[in-house]
Every structure is written in structure tokens, then in C-alpha cells.
N, C-alpha and C positions, 0 to 999 in steps of 0.2 A: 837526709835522704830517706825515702821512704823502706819501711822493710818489705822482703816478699810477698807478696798478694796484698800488700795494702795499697789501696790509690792512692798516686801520686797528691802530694797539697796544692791545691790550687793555685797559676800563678798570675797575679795580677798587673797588666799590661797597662798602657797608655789608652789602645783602645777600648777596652774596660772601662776604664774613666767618663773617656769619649762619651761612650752608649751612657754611661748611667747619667750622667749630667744631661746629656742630651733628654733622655725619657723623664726626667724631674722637670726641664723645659715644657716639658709638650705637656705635663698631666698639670703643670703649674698655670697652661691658656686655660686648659679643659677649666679647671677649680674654679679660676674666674668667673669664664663666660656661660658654665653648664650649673655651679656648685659643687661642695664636696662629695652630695653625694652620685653624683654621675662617675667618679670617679675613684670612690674610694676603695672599691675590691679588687682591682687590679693593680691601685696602688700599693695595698699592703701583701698582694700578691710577690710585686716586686721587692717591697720590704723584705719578706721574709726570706726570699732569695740569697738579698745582700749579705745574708751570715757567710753565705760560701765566699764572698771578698772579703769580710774580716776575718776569718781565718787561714785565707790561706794567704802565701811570702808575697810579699811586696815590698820594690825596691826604695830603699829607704828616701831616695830621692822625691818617689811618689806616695810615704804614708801620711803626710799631710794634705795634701787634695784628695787622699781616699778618705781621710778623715771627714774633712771640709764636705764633701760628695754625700757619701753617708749621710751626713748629721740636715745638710738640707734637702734629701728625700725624707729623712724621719721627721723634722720639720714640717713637711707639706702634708703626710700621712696625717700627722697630728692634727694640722689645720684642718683637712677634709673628714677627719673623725670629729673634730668640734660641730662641723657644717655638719654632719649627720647624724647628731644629736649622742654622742657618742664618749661623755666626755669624762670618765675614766680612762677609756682606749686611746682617748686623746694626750690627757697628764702623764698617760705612762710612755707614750711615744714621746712628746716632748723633755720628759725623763730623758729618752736615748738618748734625740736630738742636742741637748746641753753637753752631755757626756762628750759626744764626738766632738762637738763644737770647740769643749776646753780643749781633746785630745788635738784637734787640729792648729789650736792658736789664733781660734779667729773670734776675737772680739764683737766684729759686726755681727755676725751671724747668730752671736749666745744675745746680744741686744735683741734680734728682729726676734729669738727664740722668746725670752722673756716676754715681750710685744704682744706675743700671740698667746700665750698661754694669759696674762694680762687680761687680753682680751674677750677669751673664754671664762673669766673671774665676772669682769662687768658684766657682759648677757646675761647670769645670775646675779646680777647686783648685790656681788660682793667685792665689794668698795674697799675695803680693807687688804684681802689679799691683792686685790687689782694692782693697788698702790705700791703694795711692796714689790711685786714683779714689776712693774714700772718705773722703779727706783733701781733697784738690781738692774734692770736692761740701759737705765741711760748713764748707772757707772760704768758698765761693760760700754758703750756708744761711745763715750770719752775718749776708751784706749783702743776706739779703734778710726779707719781713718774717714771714714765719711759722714757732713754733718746732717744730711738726709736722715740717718736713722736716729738721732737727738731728736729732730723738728717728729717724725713719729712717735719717739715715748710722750715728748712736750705735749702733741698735742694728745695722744689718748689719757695723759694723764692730769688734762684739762676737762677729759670729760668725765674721768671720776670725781675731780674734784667738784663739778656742776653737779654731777648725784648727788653728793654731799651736801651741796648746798652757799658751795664756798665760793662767792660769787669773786671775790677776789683772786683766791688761788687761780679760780678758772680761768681766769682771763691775762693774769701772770704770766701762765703754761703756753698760751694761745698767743702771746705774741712772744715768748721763745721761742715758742714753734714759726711761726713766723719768720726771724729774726734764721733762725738755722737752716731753715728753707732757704731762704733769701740767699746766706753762705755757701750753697750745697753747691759741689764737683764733682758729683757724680753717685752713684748708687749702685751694689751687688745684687743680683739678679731676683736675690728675696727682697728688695726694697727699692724696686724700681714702678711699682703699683701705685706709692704714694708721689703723684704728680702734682703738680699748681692746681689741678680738676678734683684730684683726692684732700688736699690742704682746703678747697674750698667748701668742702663738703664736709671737712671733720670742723670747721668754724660756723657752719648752719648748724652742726648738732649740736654743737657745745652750748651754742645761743639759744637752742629749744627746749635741749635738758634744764637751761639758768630758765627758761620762759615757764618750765615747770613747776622749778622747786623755788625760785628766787622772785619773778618778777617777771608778769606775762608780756610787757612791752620788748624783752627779749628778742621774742619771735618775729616784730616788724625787722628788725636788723637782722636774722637768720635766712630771712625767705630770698630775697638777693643771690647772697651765697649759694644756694641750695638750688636755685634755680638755674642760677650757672651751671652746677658740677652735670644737676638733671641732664638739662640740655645738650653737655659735652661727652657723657659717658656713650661709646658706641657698643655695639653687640657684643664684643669681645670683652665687656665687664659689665654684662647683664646682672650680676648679682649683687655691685655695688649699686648700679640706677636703681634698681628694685626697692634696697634698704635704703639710701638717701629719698628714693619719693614718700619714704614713709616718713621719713620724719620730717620733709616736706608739708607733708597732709598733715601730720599732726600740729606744726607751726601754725598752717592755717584755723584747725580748731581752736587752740590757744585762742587765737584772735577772735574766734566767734562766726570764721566766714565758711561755714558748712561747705554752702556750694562749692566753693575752691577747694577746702578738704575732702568732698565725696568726687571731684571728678579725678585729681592728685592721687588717693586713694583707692579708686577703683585702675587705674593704670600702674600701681602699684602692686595691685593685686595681681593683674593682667600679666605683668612681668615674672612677679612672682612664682606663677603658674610653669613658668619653663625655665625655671630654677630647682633643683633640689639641694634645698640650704633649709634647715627648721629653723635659722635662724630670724627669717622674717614674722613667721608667726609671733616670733616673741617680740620681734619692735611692734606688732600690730597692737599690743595690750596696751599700751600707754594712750596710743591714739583712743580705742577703743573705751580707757577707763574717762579721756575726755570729752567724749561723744557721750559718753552715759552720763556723767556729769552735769553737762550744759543744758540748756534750755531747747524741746524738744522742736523738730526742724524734720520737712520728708526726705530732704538732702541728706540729713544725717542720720536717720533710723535707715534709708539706702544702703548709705555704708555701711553700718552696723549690721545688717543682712550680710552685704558684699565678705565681710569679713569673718562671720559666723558661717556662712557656706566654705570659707577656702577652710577653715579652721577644722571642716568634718571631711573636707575635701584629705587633708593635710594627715589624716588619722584613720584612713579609711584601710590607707596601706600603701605600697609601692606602683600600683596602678592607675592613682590619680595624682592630684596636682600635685607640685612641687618635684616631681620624682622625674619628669622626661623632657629633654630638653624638645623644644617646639622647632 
């Protein structure tokens, strides 16, 4: 009981719960379809808020979905601080995010946690750490109950292994992935993103990253895949079409077919534009170092403009591209 003049402790309700799951719902469309950073200051607005729910009484019946709650808004914080180039503020958010995770009991969730800091390892192509959070996440995936989040480590941890070079490992991981996909009964609301359309899309990459480091006829068996997820993603994951056409256009590079990589690539770019995610500029390098590479073509010094304007676009500040949803 509180003493005299001090305010009462906060106490936390079912509706509580309600609203905050509910608003990690809605900033979790936003992240998708706008990027992280459309969304990320009111996100960590609401973050910081959440201290006043973990400290004050909650009935024990609900301190494990407060836990659960918590740990996948720090989660998503973390994700949309990756997508904003942000990515100490991110490791230390998915810090939290684990913490509540174990406090809550939920296996899946310290998996998709793992997953995504992971995933922030590879965009720096560090291969290494990548791995070991990807390993960590599909022990935690095991003990928990849905095989949806296995077929996600499986498969990002195909696409490190294609960085690496490991044309085997990679392709090991990719039909585990597969294979658990295939099993899957369902999926928790941080892992309902990776659909048949997202599985298709992370097997065009894996095939462009091996078309890179391993063996450029790769990229004939990528373009397929990758044309599908293209074609399937609607507005509401404008920032997966965006990054899948880039490594769409880069497959066609690989192959030497400009034309197709400058039209792929400039609609990439296109999308790109009402995204704010940094994270595209950084798949545009790889494309770009293939384009500088090959044999000169107007098709491809085009895009290599195309992609040299979004890049000062991209750095100019929060008033051009990348930064407002269109």
C-alpha cells in the first residue's frame, strides 16, 4: 500500500494488455507497408511509456502476457530502429526484447527475437555473428510450438551461409526451410509476415547471393521465384517488394541482361522512394558493384545514375526520398 502522498502503483488491467497488443498490431502494418522509419518515434514514445506497466502490480495471472506484450513491442522498436539506420538503439532494444521474452516463457518469440537481430548482423555482412543468432534462435524455435519460425531461421540461415560461399550449407538450410514451411500450423503474430510469397522470395535470394559468391547460373533458377513474391506482394508490404526487386534486378545483372535489370531496378527504386527503410540503399551496392563490373551497356550506366541520385536523395535528410510514405 502506498504511503501518504505518494501515488498509488500502477495497476495493470486486462484492458491494458488489450490497447498495448492492439497498438504493436497497428505500428507492426505501419513498419511493413511505410518502414521503420515512418514509425519509429512514436514507437519508442510508447516504449518508454511501457516502464509505468512494468512497475506497477499486476495480477499474477497476467504477468506473463505482460511479459509476452512488452518483449514484442521492444521487439518491433528494435526492428524499426534497424530499418532506421539505428542499429545500436536497436541491439539494445532487442536486449530488452529477449529479457522479457525468457521472463514471459515464450520460446517463439526469443526465436523471431534472435531472427531479427540476425538479421541486422547480415545487412553488415557479418556472417559470423549472423550465424550464431541464427543458431540460438532455431534452438529457442525447437522448444516452442510452431514450425513456421524453424522454416525462418532455416531459411535466413541459408542466406548467410550463400555469403559465405557455402553452396551446400545453403541449399541444406533452404529445403529445411522448406520442409518446415511445408509442416507449418500456424504462426504468432511476429511470424505471420513469412508466408509461401515471403519463402519464395527468401529462395530467389539465397539463389542470387550463391549467383554471386558461388556460381552465376544461380540467378537463372532465382529469377522465377523472385518474380512470383514481386508480383504477389500488395501495398501493405511495400518494403519487402521494394528489397525483393532489388535482388530481382541484381539476378538479372548476374546474367548480363541490363535491360531487365535497369527496368526491375528503377521500379525498385520507385518503391523504394515511399519507404523509409536505409535498408534498401544497402542491397543497392551489390547490384551496383555488378553494374560497375560488367561490360558497359546505356541500360546500365541508367541505373547506375538511377541509383546514385536515390543514394544523395537518401542522405540529403528527412525531406526526401526514402523518408515519406507516397
Amino acid at each position: 500500500m502506498a504511503a501518504r502522498g505518494e501515488p498509488r502503483p500502477f495497476r495493470v488491467g486486462v484492458s491494458d494488455l488489450a490497447a498495448l497488443e492492439a497498438a504493436t498490431r497497428a505500428f507492426r502494418a505501419l513498419d511493413y507497408r511505410y518502414g521503420g522509419g515512418f514509425c519509429r518515434a512514436p514507437l519508442a514514445a510508447l516504449g518508454s511509456w511501457t516502464v509505468v506497466l512494468r512497475k506497477g502490480t499486476v495480477p499474477p495471472r497476467l504477468r506473463r502476457r505482460l511479459c509476452r506484450a512488452l518483449a514484442d513491442l521492444h521487439n518491433l522498436l528494435a526492428w524499426t530502429e534497424f530499418d532506421s539506420g539505428r542499429d545500436e538503439s536497436a541491439l539494445r532494444s532487442f536486449g530488452i526484447a529477449a529479457e522479457l521474452a525468457v521472463e514471459a516463457g515464450d520460446h517463439d518469440l526469443l526465436a523471431n527475437i534472435r531472427y531479427r537481430r540476425g538479421r541486422l548482423h547480415l545487412h553488415r555482412r557479418e556472417v559470423d555473428d549472423a550465424l550464431a543468432e541464427f543458431e540460438q534462435g532455431r534452438a529457442a524455435a525447437r522448444r516452442g510450438p510452431y514450425a513456421r519460425t524453424q522454416a525462418i531461421l532455416s531459411a535466413n540461415e541459408a542466406w548467410a551461409w550463400a555469403m559465405r560461399a557455402d553452396e551446400a550449407a545453403a541449399l541444406r538450410h533452404l529445403g529445411q526451410a522448406a520442409d518446415a514451411f511445408a509442416a507449418d500450423s500456424g504462426a504468432a503474430p511476429w511470424a505471420r509476415f513469412f508466408d509461401a510469397n515471403d519463402l519464395s522470395a527468401m529462395i530467389g535470394t539465397v539463389r542470387v547471393e550463391l549467383a554471386c559468391t558461388v556460381d552465376p547460373r544461380h540467378a537463372a533458377r532465382a529469377i522465377p521465384f523472385l518474380d512470383d513474391a514481386v508480383a504477389a506482394y500488395g501495398p501493405e508490404m511495400s518494403r519487402s517488394r521494394s528489397l525483393t526487386q532489388i535482388m530481382l534486378a541484381l539476378g538479372h545483372a548476374v546474367r548480363r541482361d541490363t535491360e531487365a535489370a535497369a527496368r526491375v531496378g528503377a521500379s525498385a527504386i520507385d518503391a523504394a522512394r515511399g519507404v523509409r527503410s536505409v535498408r534498401a540503399e544497402g542491397r543497392l551496392r551489390p547490384l551496383e558493384a555488378v553494374l560497375r563490373d560488367g561490360p558497359p551497356s546505356r541500360d546500365g550506366q541508367a541505373l547506375l545514375t538511377r541509383i546514385a541520385e536515390f543514394r544523395a536523395e537518401c542522405r540529403a535528410g528527412p525531406e526526401t526520398a526514402g523518408d515519406r510514405p507516397q
